[in-house]
C-alpha positions as CSV (number, residue, x, y, z in Angstrom):
1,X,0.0,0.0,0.0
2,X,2.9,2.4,0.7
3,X,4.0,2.4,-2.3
4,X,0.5,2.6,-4.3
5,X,0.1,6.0,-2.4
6,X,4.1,6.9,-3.7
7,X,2.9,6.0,-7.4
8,X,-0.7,8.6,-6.7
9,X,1.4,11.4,-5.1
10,X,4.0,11.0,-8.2
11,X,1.0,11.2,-10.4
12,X,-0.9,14.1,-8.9
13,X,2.7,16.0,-9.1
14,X,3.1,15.0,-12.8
15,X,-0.5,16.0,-13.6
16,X,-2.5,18.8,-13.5
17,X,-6.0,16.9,-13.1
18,X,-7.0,13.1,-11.3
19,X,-10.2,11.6,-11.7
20,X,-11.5,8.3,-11.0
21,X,-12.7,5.7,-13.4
22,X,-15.3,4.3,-11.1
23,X,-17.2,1.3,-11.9
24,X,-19.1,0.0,-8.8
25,X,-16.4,-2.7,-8.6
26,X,-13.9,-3.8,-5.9
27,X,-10.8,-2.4,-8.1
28,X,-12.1,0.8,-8.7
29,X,-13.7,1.2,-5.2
30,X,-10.5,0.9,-4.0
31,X,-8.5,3.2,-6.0
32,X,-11.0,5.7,-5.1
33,X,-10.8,5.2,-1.4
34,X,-7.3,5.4,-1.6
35,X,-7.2,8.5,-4.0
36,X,-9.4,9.9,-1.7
37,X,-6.8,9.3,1.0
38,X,-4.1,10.5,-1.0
39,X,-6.1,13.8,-2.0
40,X,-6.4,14.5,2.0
41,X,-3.0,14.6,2.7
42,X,-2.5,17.1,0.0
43,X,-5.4,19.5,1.4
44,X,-7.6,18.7,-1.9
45,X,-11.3,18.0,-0.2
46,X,-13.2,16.8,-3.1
47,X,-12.1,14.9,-6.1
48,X,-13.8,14.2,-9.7
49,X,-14.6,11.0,-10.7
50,X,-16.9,9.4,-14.4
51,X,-18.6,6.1,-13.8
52,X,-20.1,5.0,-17.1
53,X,-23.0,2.9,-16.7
54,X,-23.0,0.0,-19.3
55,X,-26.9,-0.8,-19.0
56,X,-26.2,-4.3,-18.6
57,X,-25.3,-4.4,-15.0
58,X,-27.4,-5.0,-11.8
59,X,-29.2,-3.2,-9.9
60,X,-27.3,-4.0,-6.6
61,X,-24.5,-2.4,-8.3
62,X,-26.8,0.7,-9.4
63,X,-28.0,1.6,-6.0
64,X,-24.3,0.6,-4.1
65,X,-23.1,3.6,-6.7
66,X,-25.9,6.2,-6.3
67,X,-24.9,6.0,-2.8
68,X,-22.0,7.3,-3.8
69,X,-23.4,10.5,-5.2
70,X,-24.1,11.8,-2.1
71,X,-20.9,11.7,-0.6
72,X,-19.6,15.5,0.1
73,X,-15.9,14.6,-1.0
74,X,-17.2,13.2,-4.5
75,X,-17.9,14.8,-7.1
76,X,-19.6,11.7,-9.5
77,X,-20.2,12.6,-13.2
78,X,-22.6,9.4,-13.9
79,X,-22.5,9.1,-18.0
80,X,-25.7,7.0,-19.6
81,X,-24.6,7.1,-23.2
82,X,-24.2,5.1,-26.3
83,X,-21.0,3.0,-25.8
84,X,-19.8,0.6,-28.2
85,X,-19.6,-3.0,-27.0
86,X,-19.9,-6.8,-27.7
87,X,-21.8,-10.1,-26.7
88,X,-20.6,-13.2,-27.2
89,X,-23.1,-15.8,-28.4
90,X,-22.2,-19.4,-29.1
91,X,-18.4,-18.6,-29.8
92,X,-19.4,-15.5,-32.1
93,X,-18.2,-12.0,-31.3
94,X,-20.7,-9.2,-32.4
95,X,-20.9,-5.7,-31.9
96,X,-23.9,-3.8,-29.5
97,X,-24.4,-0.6,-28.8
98,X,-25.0,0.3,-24.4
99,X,-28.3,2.4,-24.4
100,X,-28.7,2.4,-28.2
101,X,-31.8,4.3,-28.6
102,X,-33.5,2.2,-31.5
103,X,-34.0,-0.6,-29.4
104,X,-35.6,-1.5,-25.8
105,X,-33.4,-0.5,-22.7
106,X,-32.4,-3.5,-20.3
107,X,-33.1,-0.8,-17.5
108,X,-34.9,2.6,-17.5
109,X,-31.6,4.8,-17.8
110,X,-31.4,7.0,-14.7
111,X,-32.8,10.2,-14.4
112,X,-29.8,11.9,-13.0
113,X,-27.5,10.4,-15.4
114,X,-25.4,12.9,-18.0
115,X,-26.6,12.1,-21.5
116,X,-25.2,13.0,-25.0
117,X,-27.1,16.3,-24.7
118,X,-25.1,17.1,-21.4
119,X,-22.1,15.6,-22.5
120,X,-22.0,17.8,-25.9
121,X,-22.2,15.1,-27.8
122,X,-23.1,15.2,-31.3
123,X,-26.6,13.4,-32.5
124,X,-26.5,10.0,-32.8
125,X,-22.7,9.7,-31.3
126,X,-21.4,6.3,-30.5
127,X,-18.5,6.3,-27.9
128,X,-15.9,3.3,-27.7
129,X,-13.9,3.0,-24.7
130,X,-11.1,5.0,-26.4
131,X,-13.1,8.2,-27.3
132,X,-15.1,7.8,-24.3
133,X,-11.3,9.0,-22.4
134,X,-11.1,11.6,-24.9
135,X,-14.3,13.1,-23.6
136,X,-13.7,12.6,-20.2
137,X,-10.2,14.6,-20.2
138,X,-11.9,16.9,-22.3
139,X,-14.1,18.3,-19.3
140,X,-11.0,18.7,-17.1
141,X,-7.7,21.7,-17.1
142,X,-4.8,20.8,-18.6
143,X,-2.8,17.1,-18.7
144,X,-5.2,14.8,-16.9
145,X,-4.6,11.2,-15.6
146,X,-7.6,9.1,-15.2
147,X,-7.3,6.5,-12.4
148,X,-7.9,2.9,-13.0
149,X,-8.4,-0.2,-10.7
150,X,-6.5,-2.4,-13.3
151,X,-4.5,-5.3,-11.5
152,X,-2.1,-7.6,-13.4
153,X,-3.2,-10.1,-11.4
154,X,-6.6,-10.6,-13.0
155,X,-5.0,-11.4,-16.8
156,X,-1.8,-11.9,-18.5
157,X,-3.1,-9.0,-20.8
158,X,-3.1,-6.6,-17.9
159,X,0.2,-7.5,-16.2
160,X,1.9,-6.9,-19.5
161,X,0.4,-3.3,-20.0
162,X,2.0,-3.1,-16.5
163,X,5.0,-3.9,-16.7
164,X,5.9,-3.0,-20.5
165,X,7.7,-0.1,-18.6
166,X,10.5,0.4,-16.9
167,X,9.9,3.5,-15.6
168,X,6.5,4.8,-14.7
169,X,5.2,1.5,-15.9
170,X,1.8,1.6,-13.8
171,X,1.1,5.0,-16.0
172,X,0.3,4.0,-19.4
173,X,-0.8,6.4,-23.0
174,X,-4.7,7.0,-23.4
175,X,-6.7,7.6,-26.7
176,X,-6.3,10.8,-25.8
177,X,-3.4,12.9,-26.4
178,X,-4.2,15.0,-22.7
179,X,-4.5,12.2,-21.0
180,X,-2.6,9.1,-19.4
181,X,-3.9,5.9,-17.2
182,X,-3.1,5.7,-14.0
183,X,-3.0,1.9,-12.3
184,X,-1.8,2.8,-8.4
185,X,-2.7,-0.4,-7.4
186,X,-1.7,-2.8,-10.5
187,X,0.3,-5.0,-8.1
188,X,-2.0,-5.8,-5.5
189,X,-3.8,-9.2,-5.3
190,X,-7.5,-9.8,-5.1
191,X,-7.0,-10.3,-0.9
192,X,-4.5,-7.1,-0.9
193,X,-8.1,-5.8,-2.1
194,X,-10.6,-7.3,0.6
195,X,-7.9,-6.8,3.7
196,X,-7.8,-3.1,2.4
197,X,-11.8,-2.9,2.6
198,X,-11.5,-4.5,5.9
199,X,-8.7,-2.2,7.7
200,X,-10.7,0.9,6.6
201,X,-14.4,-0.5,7.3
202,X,-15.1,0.4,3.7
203,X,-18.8,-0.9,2.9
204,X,-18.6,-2.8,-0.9
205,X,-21.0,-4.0,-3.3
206,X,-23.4,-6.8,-1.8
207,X,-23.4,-8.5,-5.5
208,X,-19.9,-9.8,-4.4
209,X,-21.1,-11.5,-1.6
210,X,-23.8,-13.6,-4.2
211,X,-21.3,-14.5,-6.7
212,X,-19.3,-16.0,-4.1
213,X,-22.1,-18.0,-2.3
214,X,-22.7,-19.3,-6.2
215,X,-19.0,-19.8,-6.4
216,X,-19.0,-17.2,-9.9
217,X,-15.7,-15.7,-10.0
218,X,-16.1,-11.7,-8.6
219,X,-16.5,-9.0,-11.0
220,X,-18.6,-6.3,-12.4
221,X,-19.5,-5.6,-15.8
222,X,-21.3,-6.6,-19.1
223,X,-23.1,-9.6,-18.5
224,X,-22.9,-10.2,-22.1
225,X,-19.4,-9.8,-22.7
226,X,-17.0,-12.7,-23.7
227,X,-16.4,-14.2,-20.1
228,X,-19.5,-13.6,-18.4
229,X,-21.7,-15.0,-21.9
230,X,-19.7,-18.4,-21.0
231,X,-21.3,-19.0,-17.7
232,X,-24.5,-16.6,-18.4
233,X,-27.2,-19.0,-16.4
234,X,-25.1,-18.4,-13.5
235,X,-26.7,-15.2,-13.2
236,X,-29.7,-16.9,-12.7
237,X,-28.5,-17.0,-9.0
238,X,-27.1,-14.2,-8.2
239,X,-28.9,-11.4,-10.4
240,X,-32.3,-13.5,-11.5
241,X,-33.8,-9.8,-12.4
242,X,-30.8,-8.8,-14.3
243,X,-30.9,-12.5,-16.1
244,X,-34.6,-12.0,-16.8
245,X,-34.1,-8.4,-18.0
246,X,-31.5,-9.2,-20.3
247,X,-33.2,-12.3,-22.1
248,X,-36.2,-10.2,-22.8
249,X,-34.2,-7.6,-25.1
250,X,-31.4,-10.3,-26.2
251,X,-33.3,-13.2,-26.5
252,X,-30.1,-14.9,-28.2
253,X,-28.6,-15.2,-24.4
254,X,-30.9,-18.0,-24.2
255,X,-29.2,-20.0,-26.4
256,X,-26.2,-19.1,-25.3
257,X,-26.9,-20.7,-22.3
258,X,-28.3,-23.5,-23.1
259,X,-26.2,-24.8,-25.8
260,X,-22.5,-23.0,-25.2
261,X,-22.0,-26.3,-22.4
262,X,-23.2,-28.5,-25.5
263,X,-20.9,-27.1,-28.6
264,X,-19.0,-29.8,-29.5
265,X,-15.3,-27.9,-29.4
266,X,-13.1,-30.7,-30.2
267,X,-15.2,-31.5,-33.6
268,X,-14.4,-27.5,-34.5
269,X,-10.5,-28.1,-34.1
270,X,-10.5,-31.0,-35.9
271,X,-12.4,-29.6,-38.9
272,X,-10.9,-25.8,-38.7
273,X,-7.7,-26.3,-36.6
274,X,-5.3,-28.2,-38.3
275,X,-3.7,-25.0,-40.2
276,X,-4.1,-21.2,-40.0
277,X,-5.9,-21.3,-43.2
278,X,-8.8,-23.1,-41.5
279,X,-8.8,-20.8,-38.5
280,X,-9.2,-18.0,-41.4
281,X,-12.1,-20.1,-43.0
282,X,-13.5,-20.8,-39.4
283,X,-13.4,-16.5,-39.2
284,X,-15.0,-16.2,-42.5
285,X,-18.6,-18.7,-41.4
286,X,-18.5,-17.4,-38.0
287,X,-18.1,-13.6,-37.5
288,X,-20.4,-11.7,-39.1
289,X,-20.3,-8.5,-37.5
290,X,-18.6,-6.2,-40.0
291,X,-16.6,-4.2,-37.1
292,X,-15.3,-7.4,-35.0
293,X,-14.4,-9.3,-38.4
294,X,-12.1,-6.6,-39.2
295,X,-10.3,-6.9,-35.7
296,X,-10.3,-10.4,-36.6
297,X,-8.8,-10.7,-39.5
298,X,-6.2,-7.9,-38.7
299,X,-4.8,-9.7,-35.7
300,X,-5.4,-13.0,-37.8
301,X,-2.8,-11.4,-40.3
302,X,-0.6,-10.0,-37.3
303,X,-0.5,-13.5,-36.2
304,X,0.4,-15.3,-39.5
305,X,3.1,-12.9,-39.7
306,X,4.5,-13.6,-36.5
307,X,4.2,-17.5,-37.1
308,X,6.7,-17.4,-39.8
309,X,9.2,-15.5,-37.1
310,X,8.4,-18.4,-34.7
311,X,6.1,-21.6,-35.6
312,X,6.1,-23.5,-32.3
313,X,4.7,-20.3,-30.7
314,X,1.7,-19.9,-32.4
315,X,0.3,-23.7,-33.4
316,X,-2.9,-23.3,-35.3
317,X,-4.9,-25.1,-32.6
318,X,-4.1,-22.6,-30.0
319,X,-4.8,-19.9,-32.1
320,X,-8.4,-20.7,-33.4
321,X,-9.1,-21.3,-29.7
322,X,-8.0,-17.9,-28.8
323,X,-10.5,-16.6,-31.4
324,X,-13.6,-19.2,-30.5
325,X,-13.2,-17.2,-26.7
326,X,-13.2,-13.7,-28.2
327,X,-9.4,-12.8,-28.1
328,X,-9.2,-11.6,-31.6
329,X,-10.4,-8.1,-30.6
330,X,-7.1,-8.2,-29.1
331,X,-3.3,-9.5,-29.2
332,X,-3.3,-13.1,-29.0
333,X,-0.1,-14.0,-27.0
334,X,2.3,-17.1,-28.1
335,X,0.8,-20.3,-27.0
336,X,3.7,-20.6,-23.7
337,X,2.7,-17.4,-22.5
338,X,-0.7,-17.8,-22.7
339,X,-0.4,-20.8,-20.4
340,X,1.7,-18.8,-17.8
């Protein structure tokens, strides 16, 4: 912990604005807390932070983040806008839009939530998580750093972004030229997280507690996104009105769940994964989205063009597995790192 309040002070002297990504979740809860620490001890009594509501999540998580708006050393900018996204449906990746408004909201969006309007947004804006940064440090003076709960414990992915560095290496670019990431606490484990809730007496969100009574693995977010898709009737026990919600305006979540157990993986390798030219037929039947097949094939290319570097690294079998769980929106790593 000392030394995730050294890597905030450095930041706040390297930066002339800090706010918090806040997302309801552990991470980012306590990043805050800790900011919020950090920002005492430097006489700064209130400090910003954006948490952008991605429709898709529960309403224990709603209410445990309003409650948040009321606190007097917070000041909350809650965004309820059109945010690109994905679901992952029976090992295809396709592209959604968070609160599109030409189609049936999973929740009523909030009434004290900053739209498009508020946000100056131009008609029919769609943000991705890269502009969305740009529009943040656009409503703050000067170089910002916007404050993450990323730990490299939770993926391989993440500790690289970490440690890529070897200076400086837990504040990273942004899509935005005025602004970094900052990851204060990207070396702590998932208990450094807890015993730090528990020293401080630091309330979190109750959905925790049901995911861990179902045994789901803890987290906040999308429940139609690539990981939590794979094991999406398990919200059936610990969010049954966020399941029920979510099948009524995606009724393809059904058949995720009951058929994703039942896809017969093994007869997809052996017909698609013997070479990398059947992983690039296997992305040609089964990613239709225009937007995802794109990432697809450009890491598919990236890929081919590292294999010729180093064969053993990239076997065709790992590879078209990478991309039947959703990794080709992003690197896929050699096949001995990936099993770190």
């Amino acid at each position: 912990m000392t030394e995730a309040k050294k890597r905030l002070h450095h930041i706040y002297d390297t930066h002339d604005s800090v706010v918090v990504a806040f997302s309801g979740g552990k991470d980012s809860l306590a990043t805050l807390h800790l900011t919020r620490e950090i920002a005492a001890e430097r006489g700064i009594s209130r400090i910003p932070a954006v948490f952008r509501d991605e429709e898709l999540i529960d309403d224990s998580v709603i209410q445990f983040v309003r409650s948040y708006l009321q606190e007097p050393w917070l000041d909350l900018a809650w965004w309820a806008v059109p945010l690109q996204s994905h679901k992952y449906v029976l090992g295809r990746m396709m592209d959604y839009v968070q609160w599109d408004p030409a189609r049936k909201w999973v929740r009523p969006k909030p009434e004290w939530a900053l739209t498009e309007k508020d946000l100056a947004l131009a008609p029919g804006t769609v943000l991705s998580q890269y502009t969305a940064d740009e529009v943040a440090a656009s409503r703050f003076p000067g170089k910002v750093c916007i404050l993450t709960g990323v730990r490299s414990a939770e993926s391989l992915m993440r500790y690289r972004a970490c440690v890529n560095k070897l200076n400086d290496n837990y504040i990273v670019a942004s899509s935005s030229k005025r602004a970094t990431l900052g990851r204060p606490i990207f070396d702590w484990e998932e208990n450094d997280v807890f015993r730090f809730f528990y020293d401080r007496n630091i309330p979190y969100c109750p959905i925790y507690n049901a995911q861990a009574w179902s045994k789901y693995k803890l987290r906040v977010c999308s429940a139609i996104c690539s990981e939590p898709a794979k094991n999406f009737g398990e919200f059936r026990k610990f969010a049954p009105d966020l399941y029920a919600a979510v099948i009524e305006v995606f009724p393809e979540m059904e058949l995720q769940e009951r058929y994703f157990g039942e896809m017969d993986r093994e007869a997809v390798m052996r017909q698609f994964g013997q070479s990398l030219e059947g992983v690039r037929a296997w992305i040609e039947e089964n990613i239709e989205d225009e937007r995802q097949y794109a990432k697809a094939i450009m890491e598919f290319d990236s890929v081919a063009q590292r294999t010729r570097l180093a064969p053993a690294s990239y076997p065709s079998e790992h590879v078209l597995r990478c991309f039947m769980s959703g990794g080709g929106k992003r690197r896929i790593l050699p096949v001995k790192a990936a099993n770190a």
